[in-house]
N, C-alpha and C positions, 0 to 999 in steps of 0.2 A: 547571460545566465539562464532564461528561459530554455534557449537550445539545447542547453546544459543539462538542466532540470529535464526535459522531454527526453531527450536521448538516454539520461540513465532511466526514466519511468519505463519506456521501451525494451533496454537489454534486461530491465528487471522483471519485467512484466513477464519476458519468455521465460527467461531462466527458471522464474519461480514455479514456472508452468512446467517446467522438466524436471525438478526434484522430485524426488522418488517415496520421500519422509510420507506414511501416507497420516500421520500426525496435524499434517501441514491440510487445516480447510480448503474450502474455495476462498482466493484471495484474488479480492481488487486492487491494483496500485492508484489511489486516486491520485496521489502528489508529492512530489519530491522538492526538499527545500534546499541548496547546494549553498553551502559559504562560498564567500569570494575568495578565499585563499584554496579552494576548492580538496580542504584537510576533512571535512565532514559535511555529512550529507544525511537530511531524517528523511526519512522513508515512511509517508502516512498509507494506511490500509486498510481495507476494511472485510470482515471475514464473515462471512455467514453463518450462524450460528449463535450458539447462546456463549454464556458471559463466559463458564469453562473453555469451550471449543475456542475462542480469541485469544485467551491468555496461553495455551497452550500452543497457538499458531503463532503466536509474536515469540515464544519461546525459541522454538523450533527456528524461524525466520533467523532471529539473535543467533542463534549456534551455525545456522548454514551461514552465515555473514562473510566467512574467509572466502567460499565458497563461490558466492554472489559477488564479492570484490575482484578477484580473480577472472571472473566472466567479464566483469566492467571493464580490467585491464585489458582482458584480451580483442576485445569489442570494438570499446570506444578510444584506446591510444589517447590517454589524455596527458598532460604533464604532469598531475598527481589523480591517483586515484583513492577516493574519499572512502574516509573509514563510512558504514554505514549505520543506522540508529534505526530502528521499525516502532512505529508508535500506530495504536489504533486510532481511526479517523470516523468518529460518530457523524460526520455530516450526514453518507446516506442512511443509517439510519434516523436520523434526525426528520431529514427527506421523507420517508418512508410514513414515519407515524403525522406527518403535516399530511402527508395525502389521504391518511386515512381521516384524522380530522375533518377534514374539507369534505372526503364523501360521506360521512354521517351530518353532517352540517346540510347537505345539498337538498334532498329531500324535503324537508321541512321548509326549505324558500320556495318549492314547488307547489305549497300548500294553498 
C-alpha cells in the first residue's frame, strides 16, 4: 500500500502542477491514504495562503477530481482507480509556527 500511496502522491503532484484553474494555490501533496479495496483514496494538502485562499483551492481540487482520476488511470494502470477526496493538512503549518516558537524561545537561553 505504501507503493500505492507514493505513486498516486507522484502522478498527483505533477498533474496538479499542470492545471491551468489559476484559482488553484501553490499546492503541496504531503500524503495520500489509499483503502485496501483501492475504491478511495484522501488526498491531504497543504496550500499556501490564508484561510480564504485553502478553501477555495480544496474546492477547485474537488471539481478537477474527474480530471486528476483520469491522469491516475492513464498513469498508473491500476485494477481500480480510486475515487479521490482533498482534505487540508495543517501539519506544516503546524511545523512552521513550532519553529517560530523555538526561535523566539532561543535568544533568551543565550542570555
Amino acid at each position: 500500500m505504501r507503493r500505492v500511496n507514493e505513486s498516486v502522491r507522484q502522478v498527483l503532484s505533477e498533474a496538479i502542477g499542470q492545471l491551468k484553474d489559476p484559482r488553484i494555490g501553490f499546492v503541496t501533496i504531503t500524503g495520500v491514504e489509499t483503502s485496501a479495496d483501492l475504491r478511495h483514496a484522501r488526498v491531504y494538502v497543504s496550500v499556501l495562503g490564508a484561510e480564504r485562499k485553502r478553501a477555495q483551492t480544496i474546492d477547485r481540487l474537488q471539481a478537477a477530481h474527474s480530471l486528476l482520476q483520469a491522469r491516475l488511470a492513464r498513469e498508473l494502470r491500476m485494477k481500480r482507480t480510486p475515487q479521490l477526496a482533498f482534505e487540508y493538512d495543517p501539519s506544516v503549518e503546524r511545523g512552521v509556527r513550532m519553529t517560530q516558537l523555538i526561535d523566539e524561545l532561543a535568544p533568551n537561553d543565550s542570555e
